[in-house]
C-alpha positions as CSV (number, residue, x, y, z in Angstrom):
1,X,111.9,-90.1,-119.4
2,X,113.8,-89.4,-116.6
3,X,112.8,-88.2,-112.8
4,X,113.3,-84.6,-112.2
5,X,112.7,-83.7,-108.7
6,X,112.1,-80.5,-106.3
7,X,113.3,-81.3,-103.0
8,X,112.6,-79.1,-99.9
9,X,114.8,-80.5,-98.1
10,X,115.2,-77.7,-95.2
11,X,113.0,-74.9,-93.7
12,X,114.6,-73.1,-90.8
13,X,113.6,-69.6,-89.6
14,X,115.9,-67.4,-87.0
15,X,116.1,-63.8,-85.9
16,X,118.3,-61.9,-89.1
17,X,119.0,-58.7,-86.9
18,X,117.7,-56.9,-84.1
19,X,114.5,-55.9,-86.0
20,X,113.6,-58.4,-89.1
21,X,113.2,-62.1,-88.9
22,X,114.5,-64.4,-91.8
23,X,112.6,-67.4,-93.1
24,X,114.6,-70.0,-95.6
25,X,113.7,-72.8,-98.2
26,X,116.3,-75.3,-98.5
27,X,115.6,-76.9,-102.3
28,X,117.2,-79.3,-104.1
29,X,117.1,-79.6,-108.0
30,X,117.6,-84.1,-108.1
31,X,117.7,-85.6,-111.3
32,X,120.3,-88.5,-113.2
33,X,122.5,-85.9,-114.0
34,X,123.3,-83.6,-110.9
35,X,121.8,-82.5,-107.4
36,X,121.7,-78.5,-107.5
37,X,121.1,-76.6,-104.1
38,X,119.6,-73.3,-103.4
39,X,117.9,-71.6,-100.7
40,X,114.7,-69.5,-100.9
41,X,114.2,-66.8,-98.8
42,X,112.1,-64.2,-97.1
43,X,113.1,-61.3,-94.6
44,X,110.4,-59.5,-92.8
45,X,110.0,-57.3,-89.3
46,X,109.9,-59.3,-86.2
47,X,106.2,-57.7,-85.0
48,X,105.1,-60.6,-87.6
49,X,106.7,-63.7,-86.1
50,X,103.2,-64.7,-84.9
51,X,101.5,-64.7,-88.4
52,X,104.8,-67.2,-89.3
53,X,103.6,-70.3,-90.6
54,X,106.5,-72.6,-89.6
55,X,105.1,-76.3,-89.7
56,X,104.1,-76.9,-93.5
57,X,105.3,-76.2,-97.1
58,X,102.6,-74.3,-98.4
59,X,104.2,-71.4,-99.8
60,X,106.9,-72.9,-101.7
61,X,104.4,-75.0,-103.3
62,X,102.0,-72.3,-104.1
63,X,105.3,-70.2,-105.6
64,X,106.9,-72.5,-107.4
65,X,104.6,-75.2,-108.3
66,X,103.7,-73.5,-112.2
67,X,107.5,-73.1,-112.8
68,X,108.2,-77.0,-111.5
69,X,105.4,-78.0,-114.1
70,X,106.9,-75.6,-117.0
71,X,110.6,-76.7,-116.7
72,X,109.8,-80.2,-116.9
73,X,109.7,-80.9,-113.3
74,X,108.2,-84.6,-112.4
75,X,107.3,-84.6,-108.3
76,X,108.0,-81.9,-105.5
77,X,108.9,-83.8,-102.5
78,X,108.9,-82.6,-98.7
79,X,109.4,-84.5,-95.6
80,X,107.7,-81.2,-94.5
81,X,103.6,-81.4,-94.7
82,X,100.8,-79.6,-97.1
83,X,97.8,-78.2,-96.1
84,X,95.1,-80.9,-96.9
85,X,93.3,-78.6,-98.8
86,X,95.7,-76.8,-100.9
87,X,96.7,-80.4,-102.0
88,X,93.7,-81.9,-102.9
89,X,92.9,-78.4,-105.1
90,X,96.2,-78.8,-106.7
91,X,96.3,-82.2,-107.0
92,X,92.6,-82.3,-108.3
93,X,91.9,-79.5,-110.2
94,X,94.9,-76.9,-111.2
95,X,97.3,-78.9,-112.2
96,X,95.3,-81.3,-114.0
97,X,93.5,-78.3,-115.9
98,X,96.4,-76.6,-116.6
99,X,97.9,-79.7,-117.9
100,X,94.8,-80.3,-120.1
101,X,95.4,-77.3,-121.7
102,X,99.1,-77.5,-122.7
103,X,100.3,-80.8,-122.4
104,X,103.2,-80.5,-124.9
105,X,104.9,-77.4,-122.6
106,X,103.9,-78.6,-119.1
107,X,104.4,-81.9,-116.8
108,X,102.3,-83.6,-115.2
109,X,103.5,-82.8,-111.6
110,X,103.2,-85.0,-108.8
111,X,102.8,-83.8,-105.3
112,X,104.7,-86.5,-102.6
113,X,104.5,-84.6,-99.5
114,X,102.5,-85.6,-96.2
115,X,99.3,-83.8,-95.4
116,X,98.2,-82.2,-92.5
117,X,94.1,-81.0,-91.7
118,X,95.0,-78.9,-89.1
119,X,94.2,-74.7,-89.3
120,X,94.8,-71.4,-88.3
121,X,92.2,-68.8,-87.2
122,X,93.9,-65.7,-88.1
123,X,91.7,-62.3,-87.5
124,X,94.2,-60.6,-90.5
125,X,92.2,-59.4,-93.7
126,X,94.9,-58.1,-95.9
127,X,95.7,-56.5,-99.7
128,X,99.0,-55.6,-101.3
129,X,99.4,-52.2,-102.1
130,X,101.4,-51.2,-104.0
131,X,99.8,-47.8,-104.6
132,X,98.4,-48.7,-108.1
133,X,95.0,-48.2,-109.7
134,X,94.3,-52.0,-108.9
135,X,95.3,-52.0,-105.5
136,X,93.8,-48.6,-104.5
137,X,90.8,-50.2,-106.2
138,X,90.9,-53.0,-104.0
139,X,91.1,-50.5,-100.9
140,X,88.1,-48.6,-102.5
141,X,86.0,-51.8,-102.4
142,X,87.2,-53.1,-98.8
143,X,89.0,-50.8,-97.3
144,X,87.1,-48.6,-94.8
145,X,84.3,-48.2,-96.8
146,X,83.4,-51.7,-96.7
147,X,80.3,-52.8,-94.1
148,X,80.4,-56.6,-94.5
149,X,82.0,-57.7,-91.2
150,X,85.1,-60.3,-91.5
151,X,86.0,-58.6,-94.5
152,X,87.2,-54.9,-93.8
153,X,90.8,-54.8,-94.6
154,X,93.1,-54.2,-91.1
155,X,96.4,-54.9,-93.0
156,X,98.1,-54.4,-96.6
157,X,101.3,-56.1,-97.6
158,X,104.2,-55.1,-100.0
159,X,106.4,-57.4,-101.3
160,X,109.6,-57.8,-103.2
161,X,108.5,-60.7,-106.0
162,X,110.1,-58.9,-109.0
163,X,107.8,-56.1,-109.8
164,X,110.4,-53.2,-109.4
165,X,112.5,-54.8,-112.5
166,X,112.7,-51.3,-113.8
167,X,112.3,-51.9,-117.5
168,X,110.0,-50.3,-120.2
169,X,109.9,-50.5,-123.9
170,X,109.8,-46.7,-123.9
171,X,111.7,-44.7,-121.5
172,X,114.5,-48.5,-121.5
173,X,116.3,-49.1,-118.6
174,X,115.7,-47.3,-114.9
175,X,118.6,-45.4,-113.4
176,X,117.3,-46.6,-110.1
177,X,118.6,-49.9,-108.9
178,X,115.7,-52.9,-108.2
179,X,116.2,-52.1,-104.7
180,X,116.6,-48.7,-104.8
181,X,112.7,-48.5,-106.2
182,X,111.6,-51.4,-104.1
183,X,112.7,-49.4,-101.2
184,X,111.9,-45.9,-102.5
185,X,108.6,-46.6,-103.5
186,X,107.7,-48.6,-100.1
187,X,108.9,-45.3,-98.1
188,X,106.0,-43.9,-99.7
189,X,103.7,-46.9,-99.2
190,X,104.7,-47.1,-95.1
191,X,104.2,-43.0,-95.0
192,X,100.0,-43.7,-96.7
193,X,99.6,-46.5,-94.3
194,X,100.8,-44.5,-91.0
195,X,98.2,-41.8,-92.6
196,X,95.5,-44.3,-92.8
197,X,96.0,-46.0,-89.7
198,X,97.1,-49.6,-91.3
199,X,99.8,-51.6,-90.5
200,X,102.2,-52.6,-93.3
201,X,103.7,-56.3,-93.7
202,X,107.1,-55.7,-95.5
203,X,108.6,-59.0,-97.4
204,X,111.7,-59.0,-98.9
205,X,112.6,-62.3,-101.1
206,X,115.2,-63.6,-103.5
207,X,112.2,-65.4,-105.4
208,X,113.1,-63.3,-108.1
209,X,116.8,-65.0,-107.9
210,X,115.3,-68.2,-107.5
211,X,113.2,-68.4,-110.6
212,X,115.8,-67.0,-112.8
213,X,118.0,-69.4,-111.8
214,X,119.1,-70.8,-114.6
215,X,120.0,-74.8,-113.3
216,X,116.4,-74.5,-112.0
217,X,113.9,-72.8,-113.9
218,X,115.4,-70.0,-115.9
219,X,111.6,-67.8,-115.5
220,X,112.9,-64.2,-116.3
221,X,109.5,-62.9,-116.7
222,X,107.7,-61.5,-113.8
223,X,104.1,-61.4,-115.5
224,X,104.0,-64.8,-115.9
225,X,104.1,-66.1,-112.5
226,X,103.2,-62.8,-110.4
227,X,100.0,-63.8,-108.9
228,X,102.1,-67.1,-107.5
229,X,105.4,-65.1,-106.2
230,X,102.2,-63.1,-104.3
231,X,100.6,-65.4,-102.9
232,X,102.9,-67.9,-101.8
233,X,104.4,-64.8,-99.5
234,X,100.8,-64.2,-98.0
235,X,100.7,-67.9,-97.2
236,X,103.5,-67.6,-95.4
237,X,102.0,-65.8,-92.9
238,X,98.9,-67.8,-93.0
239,X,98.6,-67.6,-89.0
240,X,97.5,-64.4,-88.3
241,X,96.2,-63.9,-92.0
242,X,92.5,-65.2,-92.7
243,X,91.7,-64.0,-96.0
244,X,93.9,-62.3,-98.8
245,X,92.6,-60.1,-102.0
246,X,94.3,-59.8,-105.0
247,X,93.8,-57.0,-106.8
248,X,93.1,-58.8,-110.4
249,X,93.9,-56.8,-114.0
250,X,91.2,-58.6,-116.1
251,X,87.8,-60.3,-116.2
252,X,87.0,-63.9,-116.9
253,X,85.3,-62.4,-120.1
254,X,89.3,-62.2,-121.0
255,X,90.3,-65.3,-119.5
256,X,93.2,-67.1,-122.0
257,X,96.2,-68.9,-120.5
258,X,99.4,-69.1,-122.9
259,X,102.5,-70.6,-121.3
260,X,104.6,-67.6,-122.2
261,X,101.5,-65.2,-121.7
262,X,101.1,-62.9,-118.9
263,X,98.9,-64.9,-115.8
264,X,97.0,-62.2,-115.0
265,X,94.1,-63.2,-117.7
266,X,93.7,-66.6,-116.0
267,X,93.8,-66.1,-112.3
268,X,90.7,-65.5,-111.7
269,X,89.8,-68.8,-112.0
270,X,92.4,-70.1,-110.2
271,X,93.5,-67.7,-107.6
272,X,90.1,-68.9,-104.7
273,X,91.7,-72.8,-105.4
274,X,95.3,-71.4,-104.0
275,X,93.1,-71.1,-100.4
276,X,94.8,-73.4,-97.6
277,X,92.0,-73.9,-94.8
278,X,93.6,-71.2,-93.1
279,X,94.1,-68.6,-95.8
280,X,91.6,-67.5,-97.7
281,X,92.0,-66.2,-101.4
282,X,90.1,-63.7,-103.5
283,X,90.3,-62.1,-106.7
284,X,89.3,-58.4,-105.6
285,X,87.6,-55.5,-107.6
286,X,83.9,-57.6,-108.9
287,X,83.7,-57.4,-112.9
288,X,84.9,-53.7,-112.6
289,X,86.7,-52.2,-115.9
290,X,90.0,-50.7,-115.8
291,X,87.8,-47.5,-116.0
292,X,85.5,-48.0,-114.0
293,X,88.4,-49.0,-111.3
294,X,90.1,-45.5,-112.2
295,X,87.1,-43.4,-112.0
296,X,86.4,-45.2,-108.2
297,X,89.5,-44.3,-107.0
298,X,89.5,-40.7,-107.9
299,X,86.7,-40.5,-105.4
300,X,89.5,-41.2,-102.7
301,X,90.9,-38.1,-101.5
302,X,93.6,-40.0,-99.5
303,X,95.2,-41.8,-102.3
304,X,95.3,-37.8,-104.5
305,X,99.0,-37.9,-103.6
306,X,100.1,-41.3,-103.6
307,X,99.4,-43.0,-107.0
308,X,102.2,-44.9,-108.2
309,X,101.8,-46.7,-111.7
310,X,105.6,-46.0,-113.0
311,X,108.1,-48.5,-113.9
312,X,111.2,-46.7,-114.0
313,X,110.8,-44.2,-110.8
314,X,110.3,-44.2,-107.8
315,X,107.7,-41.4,-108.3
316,X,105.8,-41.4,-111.6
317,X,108.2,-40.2,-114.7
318,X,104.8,-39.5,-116.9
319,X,106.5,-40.9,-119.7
320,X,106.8,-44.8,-119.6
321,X,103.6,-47.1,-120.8
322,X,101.8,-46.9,-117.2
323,X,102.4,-43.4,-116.5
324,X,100.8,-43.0,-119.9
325,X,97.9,-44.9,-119.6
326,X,96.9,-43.7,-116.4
327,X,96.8,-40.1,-117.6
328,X,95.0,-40.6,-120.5
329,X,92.4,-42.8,-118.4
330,X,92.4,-39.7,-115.8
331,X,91.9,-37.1,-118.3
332,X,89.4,-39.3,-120.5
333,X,87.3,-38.9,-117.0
334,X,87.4,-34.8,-117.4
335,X,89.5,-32.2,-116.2
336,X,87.8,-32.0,-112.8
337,X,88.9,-35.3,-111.7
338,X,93.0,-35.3,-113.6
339,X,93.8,-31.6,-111.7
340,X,92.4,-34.1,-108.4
341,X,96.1,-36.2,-108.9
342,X,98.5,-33.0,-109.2
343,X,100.3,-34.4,-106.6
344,X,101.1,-38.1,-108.1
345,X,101.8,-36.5,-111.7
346,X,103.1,-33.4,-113.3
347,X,100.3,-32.4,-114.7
348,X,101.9,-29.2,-116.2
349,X,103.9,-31.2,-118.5
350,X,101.7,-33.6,-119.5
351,X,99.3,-31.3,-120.4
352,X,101.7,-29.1,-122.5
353,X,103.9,-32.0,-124.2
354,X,102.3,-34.7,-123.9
355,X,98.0,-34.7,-123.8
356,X,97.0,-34.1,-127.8
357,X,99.9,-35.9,-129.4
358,X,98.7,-38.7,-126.9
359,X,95.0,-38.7,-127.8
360,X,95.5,-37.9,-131.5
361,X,98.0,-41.4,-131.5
362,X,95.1,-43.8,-129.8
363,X,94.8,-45.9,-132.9
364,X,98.2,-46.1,-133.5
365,X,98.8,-47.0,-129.8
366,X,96.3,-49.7,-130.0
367,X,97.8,-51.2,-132.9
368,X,101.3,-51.4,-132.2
369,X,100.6,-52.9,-128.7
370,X,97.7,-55.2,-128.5
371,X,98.9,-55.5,-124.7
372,X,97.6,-52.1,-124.4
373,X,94.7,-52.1,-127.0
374,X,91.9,-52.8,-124.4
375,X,93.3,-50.1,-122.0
376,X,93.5,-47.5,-125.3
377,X,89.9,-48.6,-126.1
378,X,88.0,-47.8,-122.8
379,X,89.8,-44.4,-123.0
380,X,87.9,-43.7,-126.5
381,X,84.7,-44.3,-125.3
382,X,85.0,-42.7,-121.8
383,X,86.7,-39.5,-123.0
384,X,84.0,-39.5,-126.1
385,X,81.2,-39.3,-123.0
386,X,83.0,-36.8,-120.5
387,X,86.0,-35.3,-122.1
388,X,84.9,-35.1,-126.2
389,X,86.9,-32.1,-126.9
390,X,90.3,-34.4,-126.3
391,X,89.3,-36.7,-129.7
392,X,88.8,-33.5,-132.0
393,X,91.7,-34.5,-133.7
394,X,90.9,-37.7,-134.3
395,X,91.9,-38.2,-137.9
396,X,95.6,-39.1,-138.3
397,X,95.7,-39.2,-142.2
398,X,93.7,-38.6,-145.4
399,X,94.8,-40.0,-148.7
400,X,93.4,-36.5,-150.9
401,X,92.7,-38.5,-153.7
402,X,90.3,-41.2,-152.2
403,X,86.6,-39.6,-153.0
404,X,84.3,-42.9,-151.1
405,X,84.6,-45.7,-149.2
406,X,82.8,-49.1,-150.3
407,X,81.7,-51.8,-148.7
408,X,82.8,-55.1,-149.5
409,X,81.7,-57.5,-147.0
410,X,77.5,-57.9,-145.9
411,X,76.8,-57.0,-142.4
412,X,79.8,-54.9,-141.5
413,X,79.4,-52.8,-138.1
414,X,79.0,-48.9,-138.5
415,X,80.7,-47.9,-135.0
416,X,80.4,-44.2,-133.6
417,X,84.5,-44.5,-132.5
418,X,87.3,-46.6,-134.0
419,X,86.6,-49.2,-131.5
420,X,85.1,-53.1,-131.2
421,X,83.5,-51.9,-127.9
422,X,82.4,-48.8,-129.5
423,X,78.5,-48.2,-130.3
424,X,77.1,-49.5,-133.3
425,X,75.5,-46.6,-134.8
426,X,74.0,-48.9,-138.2
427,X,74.7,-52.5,-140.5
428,X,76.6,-51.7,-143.8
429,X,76.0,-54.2,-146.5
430,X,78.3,-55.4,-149.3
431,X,78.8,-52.3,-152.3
432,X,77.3,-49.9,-150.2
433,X,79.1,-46.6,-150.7
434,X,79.9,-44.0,-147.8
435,X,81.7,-40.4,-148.6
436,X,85.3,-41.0,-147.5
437,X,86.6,-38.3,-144.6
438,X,89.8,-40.0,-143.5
439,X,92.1,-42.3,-142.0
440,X,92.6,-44.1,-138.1
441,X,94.5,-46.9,-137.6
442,X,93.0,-49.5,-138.6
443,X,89.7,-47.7,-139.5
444,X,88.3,-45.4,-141.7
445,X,85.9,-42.8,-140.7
446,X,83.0,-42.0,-142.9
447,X,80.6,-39.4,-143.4
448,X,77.1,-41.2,-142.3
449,X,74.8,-38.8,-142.8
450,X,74.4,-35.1,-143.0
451,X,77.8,-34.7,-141.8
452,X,77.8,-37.4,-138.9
453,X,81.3,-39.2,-138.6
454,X,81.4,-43.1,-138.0
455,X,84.1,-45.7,-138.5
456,X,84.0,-48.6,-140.6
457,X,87.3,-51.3,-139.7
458,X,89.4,-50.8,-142.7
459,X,90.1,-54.6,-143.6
460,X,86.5,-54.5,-144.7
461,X,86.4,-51.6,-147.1
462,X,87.6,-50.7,-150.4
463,X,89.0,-47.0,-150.9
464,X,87.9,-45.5,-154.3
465,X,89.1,-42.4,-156.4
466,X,86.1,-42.5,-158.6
467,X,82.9,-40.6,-158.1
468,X,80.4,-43.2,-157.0
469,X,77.0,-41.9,-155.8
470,X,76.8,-42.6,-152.1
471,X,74.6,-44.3,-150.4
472,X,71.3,-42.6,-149.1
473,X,71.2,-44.6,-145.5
474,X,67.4,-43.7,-145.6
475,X,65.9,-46.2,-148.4
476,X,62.2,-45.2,-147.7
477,X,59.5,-47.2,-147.6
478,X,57.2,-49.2,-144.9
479,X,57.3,-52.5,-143.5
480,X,54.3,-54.7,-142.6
481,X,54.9,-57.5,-139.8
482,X,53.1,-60.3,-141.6
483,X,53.7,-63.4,-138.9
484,X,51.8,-63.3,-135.7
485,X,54.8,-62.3,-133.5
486,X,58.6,-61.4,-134.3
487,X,61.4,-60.0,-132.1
488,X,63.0,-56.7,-132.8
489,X,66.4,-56.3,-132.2
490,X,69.4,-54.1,-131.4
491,X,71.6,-55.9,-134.2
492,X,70.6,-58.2,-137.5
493,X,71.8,-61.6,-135.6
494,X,69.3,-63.8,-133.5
495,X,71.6,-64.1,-130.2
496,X,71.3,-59.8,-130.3
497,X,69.2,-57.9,-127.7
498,X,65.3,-57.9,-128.1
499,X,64.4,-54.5,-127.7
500,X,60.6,-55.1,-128.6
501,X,58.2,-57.0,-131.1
502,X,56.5,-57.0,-133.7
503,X,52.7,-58.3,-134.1
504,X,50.7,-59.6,-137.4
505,X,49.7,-56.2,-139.0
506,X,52.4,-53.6,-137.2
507,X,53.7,-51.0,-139.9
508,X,56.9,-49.6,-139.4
509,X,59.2,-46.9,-141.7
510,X,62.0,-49.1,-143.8
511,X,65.5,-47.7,-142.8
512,X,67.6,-50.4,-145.0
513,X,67.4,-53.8,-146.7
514,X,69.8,-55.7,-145.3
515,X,69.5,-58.9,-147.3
516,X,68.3,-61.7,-144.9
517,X,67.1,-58.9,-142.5
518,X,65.8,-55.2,-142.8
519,X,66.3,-52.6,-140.0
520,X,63.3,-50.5,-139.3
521,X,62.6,-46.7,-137.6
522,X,60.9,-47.8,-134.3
523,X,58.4,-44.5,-132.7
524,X,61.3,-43.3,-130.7
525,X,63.3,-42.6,-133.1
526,X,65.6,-45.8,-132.4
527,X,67.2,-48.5,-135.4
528,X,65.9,-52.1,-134.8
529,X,66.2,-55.4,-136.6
530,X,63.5,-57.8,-138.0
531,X,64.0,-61.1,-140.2
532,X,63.4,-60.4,-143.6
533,X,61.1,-63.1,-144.0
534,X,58.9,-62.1,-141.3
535,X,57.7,-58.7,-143.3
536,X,55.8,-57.5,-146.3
537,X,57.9,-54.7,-148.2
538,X,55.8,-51.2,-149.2
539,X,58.5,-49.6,-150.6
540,X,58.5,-45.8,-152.5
């Protein structure tokens, strides 16, 4: 196989105009076959010269390193220097893992660049904003609120690395040029900073360019190398800036990494290994959900009329998939906290239009658009506890001939909502027979008992037309503990919750045989689980 090398051949910085700065790359694609040339760049205002980072190659690196590995890249070489640090983490630990992990897609890149120990002590603790629910979450957590000295934020960033591509599956195409939202929507951005007092670091970049490039790395998809365009900018300025938050989408608990798959569910592991010596990095915003991140920042009066979560305007179109998302999450929370955001959306509208149709098409929604499933599922259960009145029309469709719903599968979930995250109200058993109220998604709801609606996932149920006598979820009975000591609990598995125990002699009502377990009425009122082996049945 043949070398393929990244050159920087060339960094040079010099005064653009009487205000900005410009910073350049000079790379070089080598290989048998041709020499291609490019030149990175970055413009920014010249009050930020002394955070320039002039004498190493960190940021290229950090930017571009992922794509070099995907397009079959075999070194990167500088004459130009790279933080000790940053090597030996790149060198040691990312690139090796992310090699482990697709070997078949990915090279094993080398790093031959000189390295240099020296660092900056910059005072600069800085966030991007771009006005979202995960970077106003971010300013929530350490913005002025934050007592932990070292690091308060004193100065957010907004950069051009390809967010503003003004696309959505929806709403299509945006009528507003990339730079006519990038600059739109940071005229908004500069006018909350002045507000709040924080100075603003401006980048623009043709990374964008670069990385579509299609003699270098042909990457047309922003989510899959966002956190790197990001950080590679903030290491630019790596002088005056000490440590650097990123506002992460998703917890480890949903860490995957898929070549073509969108970055954002690995980084957390990755993102404090990016740090330089001088730079600092962080994945912001602790294990919070996307809820729990949108019910935080609706306690921030000063972000009421600056929320910006479109993709196709430069103010928030209410229509797209992140205008839709954020209004159902805002009025899952209540209607005391959405009428707190009349100024971001048009709440008129959505309410009118757009709200029930919305709420009534969750399981749909989830289906179609897996990307979105997680988002659609915290909605359900957060509007279920503050806003129930929105799922009142919860059943999309009911086949009129379909009399019960049986079981076919033992030790099925019975969920109070259509949703894996949803409660589990009860354990169904194979051939056990529920009355049949309708159809969601991929669910069917089912009358539990005396009326109670739950939802059974519809892959392991059998819809019936005949009359079968449904099941009385009470079975009667009693249940002796007969071994010296058992756990109880929350679910018929032995890695579930202990919520008490049993003790030789203990008598508790039967709820249900479950086969290998049986589900007992606890005093207070509560469903638990006990092995099957480890009772006497008294049953009536």
């Amino acid at each position: 196989m043949s070398e393929v090398i990244l050159n920087i051949a060339k960094i040079r910085w010099f005064d653009f105009d009487k205000k900005h700065m410009r910073m350049e790359f000079h790379l070089e694609k080598v290989c048998a076959k041709e020499k291609k040339r490019i030149v990175l760049w970055y413009l920014f205002e010249k009050e930020f010269e002394s955070y320039l980072c002039i004498d190493r190659c960190d940021a290229v690196i950090i930017t571009l390193f992922f794509a070099a590995m995907k397009y079959g890249y075999t070194k990167i070489c500088s004459k130009y220097p790279i933080s000790k640090k940053l090597y030996y983490n790149l060198s040691y630990h990312i690139i090796p893992q992310l090699y482990a992990i697709d070997k078949r897609s990915l090279s094993r890149l080398k790093l031959e660049i000189p390295l240099i120990d020296s660092c900056f002590c910059g005072d600069r603790v800085a966030t991007g904003m771009s006005r979202g629910v995960d970077s106003f979450a971010t300013l929530y957590e350490y913005g002025k609120r934050c007592n932990l000295d070292g690091y308060r934020l004193n100065l957010l960033t907004y950069f051009q690395v390809g967010a503003h591509h003004g696309y959505d599956e929806t709403m299509g195409h945006s009528k507003e040029s990339r730079q006519e939202l990038f600059e739109h929507q940071m005229e908004k951005t500069r006018e909350f900073c002045k507000q709040e007092g924080y100075p603003l670091l401006v980048v623009e970049t043709n990374v964008d360019d670069v990385l579509e490039h299609s003699d270098l790395f042909r990457e047309h998809s922003f989510d899959r190398t966002h956190t790197f365009r990001n950080l590679g900018i903030a290491t630019l300025f790596q002088r005056g800036i000490h440590r650097y938050y990123y506002s992460s989408t998703y917890n480890l608990t949903d860490f995957k990494f898929k070549i073509e798959g969108d970055i954002a569910y690995s980084e957390k592991w990755f993102i404090p290994l990016l740090s330089t010596g001088s730079i600092e990095f962080y994945s912001a915003n602790q294990e919070w959900t996307r809820m729990e991140k949108v019910e935080k920042i609706s306690q921030m009066k000063e972000c009421y009329n600056y929320l910006q979560v479109c993709l196709v305007k430069s103010g928030n179109c209410g229509g797209c998939m992140k205008c839709k998302r954020t209004l159902l999450e805002l009025d899952a929370l209540g209607d005391d906290v959405l009428e707190k955001w009349g100024g971001s959306f048009n709440l008129a509208t959505y309410k009118e239009e757009k709200r029930n149709k919305w709420f009534s098409s969750l399981a749909d929604d989830k289906d179609k658009n897996m990307n979105e499933a997680h988002y659609y599922d915290e909605v359900l259960l957060c509007a279920s506890k503050y806003h129930p009145e929105l799922l009142g029309n919860m059943i999309q469709s009911v086949e009129t001939d379909i009399k019960n719903v049986v079981v076919q599968y033992d030790l099925i979930n019975i969920r109070e909502l259509p949703s894996f995250k949803a409660p589990i109200l009860d354990v169904a058993k194979k051939e056990d027979v529920f009355p049949y109220i309708g159809n969601y998604g991929s669910w069917v709801a089912i009358d539990l008992k005396n009326g109670r609606r739950a939802y059974l996932i519809r892959k392991g149920v059998t819809l019936t037309k005949d009359t079968v006598k449904a099941l009385n979820i009470e079975s009667g009975g009693k249940c002796k503990i007969c071994w010296e000591r058992v756990n109880l609990r929350d679910l018929p598995n032995r890695n579930s919750k202990i919520v008490g125990f049993g003790e030789a002699g203990n008598v508790f009502v039967l709820h249900r045989d479950l086969g290998s377990w049986v589900s007992v009425d606890l005093n207070d009122g509560t469903i638990a689980y006990v092995v099957k082996d480890a009772v006497e049945l008294d049953r009536y």
